[in-house]
Backbone bond lengths (Angstrom), bond angles and torsions (degrees), N, CA, C in turn:
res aa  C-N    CA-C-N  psi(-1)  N-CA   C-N-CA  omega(-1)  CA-C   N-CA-C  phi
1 X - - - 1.460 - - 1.527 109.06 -
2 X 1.206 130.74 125.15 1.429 136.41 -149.59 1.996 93.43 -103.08
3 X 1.575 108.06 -47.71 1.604 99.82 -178.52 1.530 107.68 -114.90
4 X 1.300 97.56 166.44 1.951 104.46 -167.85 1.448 96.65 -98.93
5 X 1.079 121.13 166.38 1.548 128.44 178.40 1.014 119.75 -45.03
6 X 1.290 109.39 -36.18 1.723 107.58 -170.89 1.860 103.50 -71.41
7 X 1.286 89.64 -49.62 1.695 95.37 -178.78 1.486 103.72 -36.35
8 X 1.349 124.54 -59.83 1.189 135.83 -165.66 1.565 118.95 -62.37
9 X 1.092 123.42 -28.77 1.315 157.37 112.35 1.646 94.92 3.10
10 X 1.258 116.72 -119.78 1.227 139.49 160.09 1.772 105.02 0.25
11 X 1.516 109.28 -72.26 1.346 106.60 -178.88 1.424 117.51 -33.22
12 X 0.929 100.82 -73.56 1.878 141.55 -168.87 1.558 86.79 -31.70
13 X 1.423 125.52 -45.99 1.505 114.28 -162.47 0.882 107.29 -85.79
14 X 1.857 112.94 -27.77 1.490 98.74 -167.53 1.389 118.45 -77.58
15 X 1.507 118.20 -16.34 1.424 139.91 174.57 1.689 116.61 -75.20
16 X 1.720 104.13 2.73 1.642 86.05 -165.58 1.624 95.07 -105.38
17 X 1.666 113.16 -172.56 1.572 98.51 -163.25 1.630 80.97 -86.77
18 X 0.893 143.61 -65.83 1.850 151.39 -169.98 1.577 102.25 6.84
19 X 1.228 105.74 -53.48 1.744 131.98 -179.92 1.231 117.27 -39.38
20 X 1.446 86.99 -51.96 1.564 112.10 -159.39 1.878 109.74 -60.43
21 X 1.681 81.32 -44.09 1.428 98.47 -157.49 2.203 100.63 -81.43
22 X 1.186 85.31 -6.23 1.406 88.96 164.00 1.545 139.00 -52.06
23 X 1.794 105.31 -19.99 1.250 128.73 170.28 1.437 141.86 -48.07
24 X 1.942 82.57 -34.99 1.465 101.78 -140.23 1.993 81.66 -132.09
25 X 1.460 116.67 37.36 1.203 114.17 174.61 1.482 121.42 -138.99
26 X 1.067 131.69 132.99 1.929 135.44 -150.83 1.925 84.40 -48.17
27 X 1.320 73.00 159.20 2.026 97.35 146.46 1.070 88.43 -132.85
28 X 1.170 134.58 -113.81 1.178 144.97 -162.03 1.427 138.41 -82.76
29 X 1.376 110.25 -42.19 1.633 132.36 -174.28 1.605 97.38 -120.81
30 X 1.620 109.40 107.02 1.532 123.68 -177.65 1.245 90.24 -43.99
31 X 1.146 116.62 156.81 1.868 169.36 -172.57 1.798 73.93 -16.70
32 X 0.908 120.19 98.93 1.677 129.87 -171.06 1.316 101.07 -95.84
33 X 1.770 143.17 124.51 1.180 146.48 174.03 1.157 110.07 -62.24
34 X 1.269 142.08 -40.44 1.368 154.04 -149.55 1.672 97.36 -93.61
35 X 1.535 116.12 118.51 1.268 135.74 -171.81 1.382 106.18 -51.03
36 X 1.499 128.17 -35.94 1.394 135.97 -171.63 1.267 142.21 -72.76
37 X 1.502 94.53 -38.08 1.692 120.69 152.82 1.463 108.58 -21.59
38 X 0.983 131.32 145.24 1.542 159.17 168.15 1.364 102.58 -73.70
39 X 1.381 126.18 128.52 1.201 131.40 166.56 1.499 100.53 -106.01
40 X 1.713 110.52 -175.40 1.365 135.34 175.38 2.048 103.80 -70.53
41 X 1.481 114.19 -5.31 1.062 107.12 176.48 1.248 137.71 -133.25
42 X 1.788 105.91 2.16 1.092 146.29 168.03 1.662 105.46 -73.69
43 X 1.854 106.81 -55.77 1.646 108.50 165.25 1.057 104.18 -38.22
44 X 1.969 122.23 -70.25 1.802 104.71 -149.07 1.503 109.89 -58.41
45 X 1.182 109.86 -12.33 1.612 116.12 -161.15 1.733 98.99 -64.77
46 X 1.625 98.39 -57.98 1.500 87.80 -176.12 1.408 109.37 -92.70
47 X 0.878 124.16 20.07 1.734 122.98 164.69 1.343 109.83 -77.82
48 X 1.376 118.35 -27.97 1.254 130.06 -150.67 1.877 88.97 -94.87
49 X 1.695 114.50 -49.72 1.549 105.21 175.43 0.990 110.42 -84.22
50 X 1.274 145.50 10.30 1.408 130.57 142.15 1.526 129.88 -59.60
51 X 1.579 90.29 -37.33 1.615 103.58 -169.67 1.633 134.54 -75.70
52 X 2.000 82.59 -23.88 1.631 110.58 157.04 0.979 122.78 -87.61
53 X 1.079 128.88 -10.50 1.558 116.69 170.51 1.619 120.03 -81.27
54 X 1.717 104.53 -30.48 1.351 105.37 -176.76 2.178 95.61 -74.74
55 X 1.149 115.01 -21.17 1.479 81.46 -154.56 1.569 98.39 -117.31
56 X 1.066 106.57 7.30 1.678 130.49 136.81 1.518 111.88 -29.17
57 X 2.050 88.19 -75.55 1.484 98.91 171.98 1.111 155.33 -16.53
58 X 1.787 64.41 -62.84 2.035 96.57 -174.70 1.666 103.88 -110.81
59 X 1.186 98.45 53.51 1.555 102.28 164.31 1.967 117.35 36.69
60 X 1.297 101.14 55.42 1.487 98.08 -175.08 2.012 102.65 -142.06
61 X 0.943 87.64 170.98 1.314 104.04 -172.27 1.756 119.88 -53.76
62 X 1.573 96.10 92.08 1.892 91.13 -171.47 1.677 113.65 -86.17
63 X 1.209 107.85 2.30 1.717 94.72 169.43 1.493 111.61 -116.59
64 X 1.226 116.13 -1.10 2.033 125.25 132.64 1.308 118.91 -46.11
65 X 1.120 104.85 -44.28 2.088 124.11 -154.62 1.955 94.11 -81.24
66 X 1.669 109.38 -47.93 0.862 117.68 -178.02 1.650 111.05 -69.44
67 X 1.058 136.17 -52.70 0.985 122.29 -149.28 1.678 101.08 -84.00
68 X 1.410 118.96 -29.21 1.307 133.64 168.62 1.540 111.25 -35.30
69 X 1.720 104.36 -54.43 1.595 104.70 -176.60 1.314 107.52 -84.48
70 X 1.338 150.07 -45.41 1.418 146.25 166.17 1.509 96.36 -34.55
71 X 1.353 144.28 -78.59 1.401 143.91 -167.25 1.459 120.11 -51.57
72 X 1.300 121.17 -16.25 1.503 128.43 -166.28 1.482 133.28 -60.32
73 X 1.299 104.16 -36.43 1.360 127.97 -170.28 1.839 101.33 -118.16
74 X 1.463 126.88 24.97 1.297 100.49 170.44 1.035 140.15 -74.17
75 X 1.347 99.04 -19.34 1.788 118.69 -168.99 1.488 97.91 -99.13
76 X 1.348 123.72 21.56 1.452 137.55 179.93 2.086 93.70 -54.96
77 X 1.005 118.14 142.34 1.961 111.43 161.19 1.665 107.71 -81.82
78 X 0.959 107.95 177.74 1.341 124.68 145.67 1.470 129.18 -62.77
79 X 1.217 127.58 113.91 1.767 149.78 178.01 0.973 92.48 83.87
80 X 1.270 119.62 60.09 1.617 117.21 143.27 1.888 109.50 69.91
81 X 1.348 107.49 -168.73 1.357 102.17 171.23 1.226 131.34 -32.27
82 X 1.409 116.36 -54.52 1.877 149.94 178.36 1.665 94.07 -41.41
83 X 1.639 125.16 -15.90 1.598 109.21 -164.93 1.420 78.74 -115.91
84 X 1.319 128.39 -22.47 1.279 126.25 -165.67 1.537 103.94 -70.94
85 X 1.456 108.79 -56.52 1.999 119.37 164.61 1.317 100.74 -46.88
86 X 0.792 147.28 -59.24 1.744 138.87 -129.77 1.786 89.28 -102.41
87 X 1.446 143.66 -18.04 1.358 147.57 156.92 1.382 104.42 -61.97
88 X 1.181 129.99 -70.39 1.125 157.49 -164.99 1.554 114.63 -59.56
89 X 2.018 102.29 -9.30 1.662 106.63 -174.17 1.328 84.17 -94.87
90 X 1.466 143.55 -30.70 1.614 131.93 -86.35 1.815 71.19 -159.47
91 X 0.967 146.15 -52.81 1.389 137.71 -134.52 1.638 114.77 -103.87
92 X 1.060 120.79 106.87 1.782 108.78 -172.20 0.907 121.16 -51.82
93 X 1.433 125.19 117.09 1.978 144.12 -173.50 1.364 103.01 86.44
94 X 1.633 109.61 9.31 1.995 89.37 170.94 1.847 108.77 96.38
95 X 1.133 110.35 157.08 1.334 138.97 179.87 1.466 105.50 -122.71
96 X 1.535 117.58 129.73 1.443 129.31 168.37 1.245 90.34 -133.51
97 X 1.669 115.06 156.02 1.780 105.08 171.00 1.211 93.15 -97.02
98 X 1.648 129.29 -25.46 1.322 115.19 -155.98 1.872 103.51 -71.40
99 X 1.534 105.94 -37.27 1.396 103.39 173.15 1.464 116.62 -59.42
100 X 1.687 111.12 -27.60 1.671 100.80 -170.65 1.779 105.80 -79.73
101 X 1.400 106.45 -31.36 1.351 120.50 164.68 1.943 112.48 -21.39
102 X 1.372 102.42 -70.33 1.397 129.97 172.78 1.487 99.70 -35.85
103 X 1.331 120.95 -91.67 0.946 166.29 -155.14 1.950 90.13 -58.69
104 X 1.107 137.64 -19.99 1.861 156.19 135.68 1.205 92.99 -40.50
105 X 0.989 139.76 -86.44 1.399 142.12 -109.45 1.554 116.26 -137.41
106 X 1.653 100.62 7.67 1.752 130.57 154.47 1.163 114.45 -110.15
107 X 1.436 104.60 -31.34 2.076 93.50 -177.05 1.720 117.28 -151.18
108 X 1.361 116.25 6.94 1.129 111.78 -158.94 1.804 88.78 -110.44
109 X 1.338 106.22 -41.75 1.563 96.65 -178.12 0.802 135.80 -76.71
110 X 1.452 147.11 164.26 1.402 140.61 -176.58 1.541 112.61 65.74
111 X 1.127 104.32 34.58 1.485 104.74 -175.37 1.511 141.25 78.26
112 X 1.249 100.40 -0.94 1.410 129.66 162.03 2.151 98.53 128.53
113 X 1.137 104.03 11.55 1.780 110.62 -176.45 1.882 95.22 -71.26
114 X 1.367 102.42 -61.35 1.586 115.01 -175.83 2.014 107.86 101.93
115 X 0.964 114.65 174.62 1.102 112.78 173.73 1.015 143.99 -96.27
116 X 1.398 112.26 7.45 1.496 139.34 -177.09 1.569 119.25 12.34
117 X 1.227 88.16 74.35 1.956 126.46 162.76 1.314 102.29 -54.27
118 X 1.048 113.41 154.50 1.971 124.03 156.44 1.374 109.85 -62.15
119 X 1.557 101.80 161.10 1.217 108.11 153.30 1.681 150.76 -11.73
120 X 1.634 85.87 -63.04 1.508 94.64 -147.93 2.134 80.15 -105.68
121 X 1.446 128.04 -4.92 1.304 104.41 149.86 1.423 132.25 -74.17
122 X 1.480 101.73 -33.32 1.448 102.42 164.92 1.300 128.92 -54.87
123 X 0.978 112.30 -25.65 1.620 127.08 -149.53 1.309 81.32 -88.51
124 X 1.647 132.79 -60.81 1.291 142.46 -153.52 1.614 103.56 -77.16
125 X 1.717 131.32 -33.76 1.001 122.64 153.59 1.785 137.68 -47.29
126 X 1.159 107.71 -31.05 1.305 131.65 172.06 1.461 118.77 -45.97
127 X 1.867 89.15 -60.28 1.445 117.15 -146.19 1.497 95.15 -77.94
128 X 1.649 131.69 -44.60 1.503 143.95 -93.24 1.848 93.11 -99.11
129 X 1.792 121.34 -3.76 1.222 118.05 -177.41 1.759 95.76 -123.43
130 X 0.999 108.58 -73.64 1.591 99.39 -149.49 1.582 100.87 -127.64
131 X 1.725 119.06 155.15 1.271 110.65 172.16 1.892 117.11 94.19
132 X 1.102 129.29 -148.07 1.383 136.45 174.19 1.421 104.05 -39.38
133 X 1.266 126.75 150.55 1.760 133.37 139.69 1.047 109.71 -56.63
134 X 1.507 116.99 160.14 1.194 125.98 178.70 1.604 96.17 -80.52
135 X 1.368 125.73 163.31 1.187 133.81 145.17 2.192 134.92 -38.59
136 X 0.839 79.42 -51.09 1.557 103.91 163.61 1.557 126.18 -95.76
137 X 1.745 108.62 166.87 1.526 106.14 -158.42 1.960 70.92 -97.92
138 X 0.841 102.84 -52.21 2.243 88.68 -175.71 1.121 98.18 -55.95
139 X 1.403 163.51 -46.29 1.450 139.32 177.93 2.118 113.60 -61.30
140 X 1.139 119.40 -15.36 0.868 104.54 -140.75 2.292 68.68 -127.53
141 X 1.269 121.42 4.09 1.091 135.36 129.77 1.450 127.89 -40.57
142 X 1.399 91.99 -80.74 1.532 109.98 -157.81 2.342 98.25 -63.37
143 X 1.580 106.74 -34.14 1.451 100.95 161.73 1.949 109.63 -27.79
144 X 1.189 100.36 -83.53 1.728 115.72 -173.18 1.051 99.01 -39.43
145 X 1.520 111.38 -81.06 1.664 104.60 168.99 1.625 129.94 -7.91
146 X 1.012 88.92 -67.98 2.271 85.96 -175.36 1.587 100.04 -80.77
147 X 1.444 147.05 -11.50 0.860 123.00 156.73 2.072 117.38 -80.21
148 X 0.998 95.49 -10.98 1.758 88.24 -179.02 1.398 100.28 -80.34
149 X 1.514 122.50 -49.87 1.509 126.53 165.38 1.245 109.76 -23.12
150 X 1.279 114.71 -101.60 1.433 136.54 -157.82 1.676 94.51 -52.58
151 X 1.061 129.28 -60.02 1.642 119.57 179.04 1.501 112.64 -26.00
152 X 1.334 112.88 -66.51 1.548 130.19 -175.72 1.349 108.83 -73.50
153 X 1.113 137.30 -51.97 1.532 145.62 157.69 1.277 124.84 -17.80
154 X 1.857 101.67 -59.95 1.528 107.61 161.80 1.234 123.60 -94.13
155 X 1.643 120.45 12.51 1.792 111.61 154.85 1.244 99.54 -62.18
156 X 1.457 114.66 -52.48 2.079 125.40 -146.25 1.933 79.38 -52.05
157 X 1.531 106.51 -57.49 1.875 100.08 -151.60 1.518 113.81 -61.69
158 X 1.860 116.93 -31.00 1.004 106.43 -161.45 1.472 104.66 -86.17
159 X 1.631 115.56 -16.76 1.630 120.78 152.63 1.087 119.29 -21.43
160 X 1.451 107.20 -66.63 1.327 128.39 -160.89 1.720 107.55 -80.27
161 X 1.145 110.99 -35.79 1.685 109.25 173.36 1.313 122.87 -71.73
162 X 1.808 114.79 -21.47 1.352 129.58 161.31 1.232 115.69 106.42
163 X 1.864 112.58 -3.17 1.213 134.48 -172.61 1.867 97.23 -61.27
164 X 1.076 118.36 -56.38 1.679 116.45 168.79 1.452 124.17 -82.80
165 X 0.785 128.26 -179.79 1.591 132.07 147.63 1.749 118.10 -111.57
166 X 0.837 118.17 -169.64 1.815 120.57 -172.03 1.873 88.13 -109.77
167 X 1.017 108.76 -44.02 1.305 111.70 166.70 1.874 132.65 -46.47
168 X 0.901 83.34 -30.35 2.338 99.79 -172.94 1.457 86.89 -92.93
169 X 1.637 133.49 -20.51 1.354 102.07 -169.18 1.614 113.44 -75.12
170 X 1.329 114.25 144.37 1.237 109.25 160.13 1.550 136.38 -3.64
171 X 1.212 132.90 110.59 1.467 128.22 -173.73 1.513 99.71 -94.08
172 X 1.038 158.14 -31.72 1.411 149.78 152.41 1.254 108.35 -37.75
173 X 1.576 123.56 -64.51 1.081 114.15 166.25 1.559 145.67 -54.44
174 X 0.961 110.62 -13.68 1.363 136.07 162.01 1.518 122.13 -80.54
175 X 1.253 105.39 -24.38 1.623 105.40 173.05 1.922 99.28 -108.53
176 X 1.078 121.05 -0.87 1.609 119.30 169.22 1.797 98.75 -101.26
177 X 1.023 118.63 -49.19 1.723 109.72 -165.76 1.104 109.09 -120.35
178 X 1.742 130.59 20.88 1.393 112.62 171.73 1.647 117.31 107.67
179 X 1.042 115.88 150.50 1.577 111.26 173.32 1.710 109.89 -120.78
180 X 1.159 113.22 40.44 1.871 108.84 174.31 1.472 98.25 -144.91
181 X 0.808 126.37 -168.39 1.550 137.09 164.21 1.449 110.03 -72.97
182 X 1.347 132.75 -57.24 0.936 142.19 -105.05 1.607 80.15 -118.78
183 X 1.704 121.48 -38.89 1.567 123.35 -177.18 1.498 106.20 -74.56
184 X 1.545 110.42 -39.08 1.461 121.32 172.98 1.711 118.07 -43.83
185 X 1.256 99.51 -55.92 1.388 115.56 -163.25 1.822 98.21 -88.00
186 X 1.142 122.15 -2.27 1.435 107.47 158.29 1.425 120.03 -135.48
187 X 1.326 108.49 24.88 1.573 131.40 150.21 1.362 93.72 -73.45
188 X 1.417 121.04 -86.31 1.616 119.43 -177.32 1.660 129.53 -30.16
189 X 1.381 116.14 -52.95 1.458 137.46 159.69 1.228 115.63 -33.42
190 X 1.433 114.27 -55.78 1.756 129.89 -175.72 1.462 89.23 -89.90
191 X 0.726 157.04 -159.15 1.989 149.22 -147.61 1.556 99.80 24.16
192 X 1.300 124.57 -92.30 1.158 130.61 -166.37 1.825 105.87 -42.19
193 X 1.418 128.73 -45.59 1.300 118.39 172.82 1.580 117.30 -56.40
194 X 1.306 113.26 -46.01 1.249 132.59 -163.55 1.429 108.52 -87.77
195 X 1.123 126.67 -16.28 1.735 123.64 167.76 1.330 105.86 -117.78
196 X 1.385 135.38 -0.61 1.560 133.01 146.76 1.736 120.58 -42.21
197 X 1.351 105.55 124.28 1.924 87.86 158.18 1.394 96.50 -173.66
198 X 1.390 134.06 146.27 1.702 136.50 147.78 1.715 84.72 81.99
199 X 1.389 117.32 64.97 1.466 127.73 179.11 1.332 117.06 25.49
200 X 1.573 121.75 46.61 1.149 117.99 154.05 1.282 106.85 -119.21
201 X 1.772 105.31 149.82 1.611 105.00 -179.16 1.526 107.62 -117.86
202 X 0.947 115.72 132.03 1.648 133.36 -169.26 1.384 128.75 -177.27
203 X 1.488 96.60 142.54 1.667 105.50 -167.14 1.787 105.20 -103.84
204 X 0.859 109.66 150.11 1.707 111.25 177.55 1.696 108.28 -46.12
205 X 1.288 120.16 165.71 1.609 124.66 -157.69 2.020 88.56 -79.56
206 X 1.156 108.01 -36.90 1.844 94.54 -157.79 1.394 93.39 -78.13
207 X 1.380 141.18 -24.50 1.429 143.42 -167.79 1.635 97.82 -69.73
208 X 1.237 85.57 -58.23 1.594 103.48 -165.54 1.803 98.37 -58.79
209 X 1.026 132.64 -54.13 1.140 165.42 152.31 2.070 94.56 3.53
210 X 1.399 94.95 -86.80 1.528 125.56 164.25 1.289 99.45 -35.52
211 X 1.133 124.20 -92.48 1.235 140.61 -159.25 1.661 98.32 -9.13
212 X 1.915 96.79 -81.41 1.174 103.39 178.88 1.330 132.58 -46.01
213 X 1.180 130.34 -33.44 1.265 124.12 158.01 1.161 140.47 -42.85
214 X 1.249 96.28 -51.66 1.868 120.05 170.84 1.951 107.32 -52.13
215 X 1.925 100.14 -51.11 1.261 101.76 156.20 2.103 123.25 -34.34
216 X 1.182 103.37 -79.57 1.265 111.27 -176.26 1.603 110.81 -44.38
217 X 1.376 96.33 -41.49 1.936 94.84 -174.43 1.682 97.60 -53.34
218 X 1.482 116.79 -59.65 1.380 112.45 -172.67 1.830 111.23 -56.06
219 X 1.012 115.29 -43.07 1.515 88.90 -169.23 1.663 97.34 -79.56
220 X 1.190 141.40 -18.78 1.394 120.18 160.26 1.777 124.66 -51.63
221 X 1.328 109.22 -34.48 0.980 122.91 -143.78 2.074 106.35 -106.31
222 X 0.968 90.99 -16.14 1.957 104.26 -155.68 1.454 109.20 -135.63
223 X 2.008 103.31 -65.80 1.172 87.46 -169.61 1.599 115.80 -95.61
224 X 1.037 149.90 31.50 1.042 164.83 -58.98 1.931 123.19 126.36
225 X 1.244 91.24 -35.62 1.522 120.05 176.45 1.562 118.14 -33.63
226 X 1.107 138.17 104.13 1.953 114.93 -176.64 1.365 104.13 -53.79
227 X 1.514 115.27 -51.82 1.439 126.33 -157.87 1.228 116.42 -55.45
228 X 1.427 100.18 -60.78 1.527 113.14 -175.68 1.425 120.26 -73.95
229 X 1.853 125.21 -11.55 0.900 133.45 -168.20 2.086 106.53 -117.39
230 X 1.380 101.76 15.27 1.592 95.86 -151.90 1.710 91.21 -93.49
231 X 1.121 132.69 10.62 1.679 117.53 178.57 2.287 87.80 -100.51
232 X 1.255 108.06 -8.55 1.857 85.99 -171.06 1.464 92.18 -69.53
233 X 1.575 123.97 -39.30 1.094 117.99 -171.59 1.821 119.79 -26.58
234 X 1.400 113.45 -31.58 1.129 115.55 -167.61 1.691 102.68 -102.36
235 X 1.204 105.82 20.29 2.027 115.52 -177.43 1.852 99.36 -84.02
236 X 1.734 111.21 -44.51 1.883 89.58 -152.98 1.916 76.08 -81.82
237 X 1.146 137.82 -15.36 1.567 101.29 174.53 1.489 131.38 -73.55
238 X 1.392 91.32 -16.23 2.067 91.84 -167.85 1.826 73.25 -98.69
239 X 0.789 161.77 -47.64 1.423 140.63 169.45 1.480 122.19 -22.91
240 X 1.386 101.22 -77.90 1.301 124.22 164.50 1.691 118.64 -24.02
241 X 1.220 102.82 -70.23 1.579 124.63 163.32 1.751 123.43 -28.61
242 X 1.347 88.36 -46.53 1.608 116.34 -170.24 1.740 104.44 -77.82
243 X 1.538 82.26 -43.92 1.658 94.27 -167.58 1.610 123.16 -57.29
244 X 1.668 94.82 -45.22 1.221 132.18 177.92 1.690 127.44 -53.43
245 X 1.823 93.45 -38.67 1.552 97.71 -145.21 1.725 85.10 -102.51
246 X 1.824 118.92 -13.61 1.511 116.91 171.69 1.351 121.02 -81.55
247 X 1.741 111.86 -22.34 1.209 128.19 -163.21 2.083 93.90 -77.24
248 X 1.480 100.17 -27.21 1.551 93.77 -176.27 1.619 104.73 -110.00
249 X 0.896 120.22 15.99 1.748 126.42 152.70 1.636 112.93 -157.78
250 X 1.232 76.02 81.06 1.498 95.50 169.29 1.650 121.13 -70.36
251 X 1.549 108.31 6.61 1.539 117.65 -173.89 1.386 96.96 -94.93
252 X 1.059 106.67 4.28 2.408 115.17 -163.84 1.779 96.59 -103.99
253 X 1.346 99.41 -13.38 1.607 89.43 -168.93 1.733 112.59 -80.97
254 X 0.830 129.52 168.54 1.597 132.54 178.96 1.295 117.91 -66.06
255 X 1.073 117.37 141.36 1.701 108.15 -170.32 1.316 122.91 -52.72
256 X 1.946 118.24 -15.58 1.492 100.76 -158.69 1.863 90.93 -76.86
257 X 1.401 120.96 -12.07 1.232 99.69 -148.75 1.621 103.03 -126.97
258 X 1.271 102.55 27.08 1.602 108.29 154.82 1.355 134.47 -90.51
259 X 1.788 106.02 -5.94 0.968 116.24 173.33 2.022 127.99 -99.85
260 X 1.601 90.64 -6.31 1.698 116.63 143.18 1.269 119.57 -64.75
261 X 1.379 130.65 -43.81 1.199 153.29 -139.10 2.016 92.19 -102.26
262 X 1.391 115.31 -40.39 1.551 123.79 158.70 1.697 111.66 -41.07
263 X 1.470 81.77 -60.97 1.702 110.74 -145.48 1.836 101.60 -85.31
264 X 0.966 128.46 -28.33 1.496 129.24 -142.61 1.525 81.64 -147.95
265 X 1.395 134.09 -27.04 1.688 98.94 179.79 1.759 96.30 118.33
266 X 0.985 120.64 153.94 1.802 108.27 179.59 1.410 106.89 -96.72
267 X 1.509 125.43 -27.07 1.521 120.25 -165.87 1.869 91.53 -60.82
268 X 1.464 106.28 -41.39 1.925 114.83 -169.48 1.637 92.67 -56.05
269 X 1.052 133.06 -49.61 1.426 138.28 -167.81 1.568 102.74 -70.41
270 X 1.304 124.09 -63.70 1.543 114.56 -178.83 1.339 114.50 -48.37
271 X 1.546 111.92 -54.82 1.449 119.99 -176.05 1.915 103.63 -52.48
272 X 1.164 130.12 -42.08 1.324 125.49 170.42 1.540 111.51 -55.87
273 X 0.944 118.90 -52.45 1.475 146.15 178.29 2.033 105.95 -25.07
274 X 1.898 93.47 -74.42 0.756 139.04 179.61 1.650 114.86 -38.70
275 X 1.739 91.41 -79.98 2.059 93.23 170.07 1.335 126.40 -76.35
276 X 1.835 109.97 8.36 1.452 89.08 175.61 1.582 101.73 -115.83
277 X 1.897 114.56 45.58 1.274 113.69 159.70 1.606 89.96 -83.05
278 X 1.730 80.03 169.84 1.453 112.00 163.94 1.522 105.60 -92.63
279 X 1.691 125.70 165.34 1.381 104.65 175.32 1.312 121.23 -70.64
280 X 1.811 135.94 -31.33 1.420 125.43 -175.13 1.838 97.71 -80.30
281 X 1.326 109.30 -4.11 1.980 83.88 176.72 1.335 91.76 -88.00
282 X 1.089 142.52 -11.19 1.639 127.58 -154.29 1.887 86.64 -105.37
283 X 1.285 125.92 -38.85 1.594 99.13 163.63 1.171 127.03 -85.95
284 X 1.549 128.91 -15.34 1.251 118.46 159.61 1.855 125.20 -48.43
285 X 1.696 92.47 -34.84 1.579 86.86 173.44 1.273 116.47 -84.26
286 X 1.209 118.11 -30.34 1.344 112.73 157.45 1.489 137.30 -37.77
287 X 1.380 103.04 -38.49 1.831 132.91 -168.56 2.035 71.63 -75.31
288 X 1.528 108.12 -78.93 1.200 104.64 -155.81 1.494 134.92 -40.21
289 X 1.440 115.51 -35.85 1.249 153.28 -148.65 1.733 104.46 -100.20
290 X 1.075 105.66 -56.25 1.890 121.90 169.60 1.145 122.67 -104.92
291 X 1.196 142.91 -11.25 1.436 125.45 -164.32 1.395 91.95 -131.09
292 X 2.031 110.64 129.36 1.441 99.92 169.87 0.708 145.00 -103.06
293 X 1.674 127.39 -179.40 1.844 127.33 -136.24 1.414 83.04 -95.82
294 X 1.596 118.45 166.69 1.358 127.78 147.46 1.477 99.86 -47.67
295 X 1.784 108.66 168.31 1.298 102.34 158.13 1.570 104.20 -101.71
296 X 1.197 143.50 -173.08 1.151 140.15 -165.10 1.822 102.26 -148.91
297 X 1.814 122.08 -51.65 1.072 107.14 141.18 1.499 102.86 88.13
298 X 1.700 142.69 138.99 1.032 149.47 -171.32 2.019 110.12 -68.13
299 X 1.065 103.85 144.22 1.509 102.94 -172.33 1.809 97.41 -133.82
């Protein structure tokens, strides 16, 4: 046998369509024109080399670590968080991605077979945002991991969108973790290796310190933003819309997921339906579904 489970693990996701569609889904700045922007699959990408390098480090399992961060975000919705709220108003018992994540890669892929991962990736997909620890020191990795990402990830974009300046960021923070991405994100890396030991994970108090701040600056500053945030406003209605108009013809939905819609109830089937658009399929159906056609008419 040439790869170990975990590898296989790892494969399995990178081969499934869920992945794929990871491309074509917000991080941060809706359906962003500008080629550079960070997508929903660009994050796992560097979540994933963040997450190997620390446990690289620390002598732990890097094709665990890996496959943990590639899997994390599948059950991510469309527009970013903003589709994640507006599911989560609308859906009976709530929307989590990290649960729909799971819930990818146990029953949705392969035709409803799933991909039947190990344990301790599942476990670490579950765990990797909010609530319980993961079971493992690489699940409970790849956590830190996607928050050091996405922190630094969305300084570089909202730089670049003009929503900040390099100037408004924090100057404490800048003299504790660096002023680029690149000093930031291995200020954090080197703490967390270097104050890790006897399965605890931790960064020294002034790193850690920063960090959070830099945290708070962004959600004052970005995610929180009117400007930069003022097209989601129009996400929980075309959701809603979407949600609504499958939940009452459930004969419109695609074949894989009428047979959820048997088995599990149809709201469970739409809501699957639903977060595993990408953002331009979820307004194209929207476009299709609500907004009307020219007529075109005999000639």
């Amino acid at each position: 046998m040439v790869r170990t489970d975990f590898q296989r693990d790892r494969d399995r996701v990178i081969h499934c369509k869920a992945f794929r569609r990871l491309k074509h889904k917000t991080q941060v700045f809706l359906s962003p024109e500008g080629d550079h922007y960070r997508t929903r699959l660009t994050h796992t990408l560097e979540v994933a080399q963040i997450a190997r390098t620390v446990a690289r480090a620390l002598r732990l399992n890097e094709d665990l670590t890996e496959a943990i961060s590639l899997a994390h975000d599948l059950g991510h919705t469309p527009f970013g968080h903003a589709g994640e709220r507006a599911l989560n108003s609308i859906v009976p018992g709530g929307f989590r991605h990290y649960e729909q994540s799971l819930r990818v890669v146990d029953k949705l892929e392969k035709n409803g077979e799933g991909l039947n991962l190990t344990y301790e990736t599942r476990n670490g997909i579950l765990c990797h945002t909010k609530g319980e620890e993961a079971v493992t020191l690489e699940g409970r990795i790849v956590r830190i991991a996607d928050r050091i990402a996405y922190i630094n990830h969305d300084i570089d974009d909202a730089l670049r969108a003009g929503v900040i300046s390099a100037r408004a960021l924090p100057s404490e923070t800048g003299r504790v973790l660096g002023n680029t991405t690149s000093e930031r994100i291995n200020t954090l890396v080197m703490s967390l290796i270097n104050n890790s030991s006897d399965g605890v994970l931790m960064m020294d108090s002034d790193t850690q310190s920063a960090y959070e701040q830099l945290h708070r600056f962004m959600f004052a500053s970005v995610y929180n933003n009117d400007s930069a945030k003022s097209e989601e406003r129009k996400v929980p209605e075309l959701m809603s819309f979407l949600y609504e108009y499958f939940v009452k013809a459930p004969e419109k939905l695609p074949e894989e997921y009428r047979g959820t819609a048997k088995s599990e109830g149809v709201e469970r089937a739409v809501c699957d339906y639903l977060a595993g658009m990408t953002d331009r399929y979820a307004i194209e159906q929207f476009k299709n579904l609500f907004i009307p056609h020219s007529w075109v008419g005999y000639r």
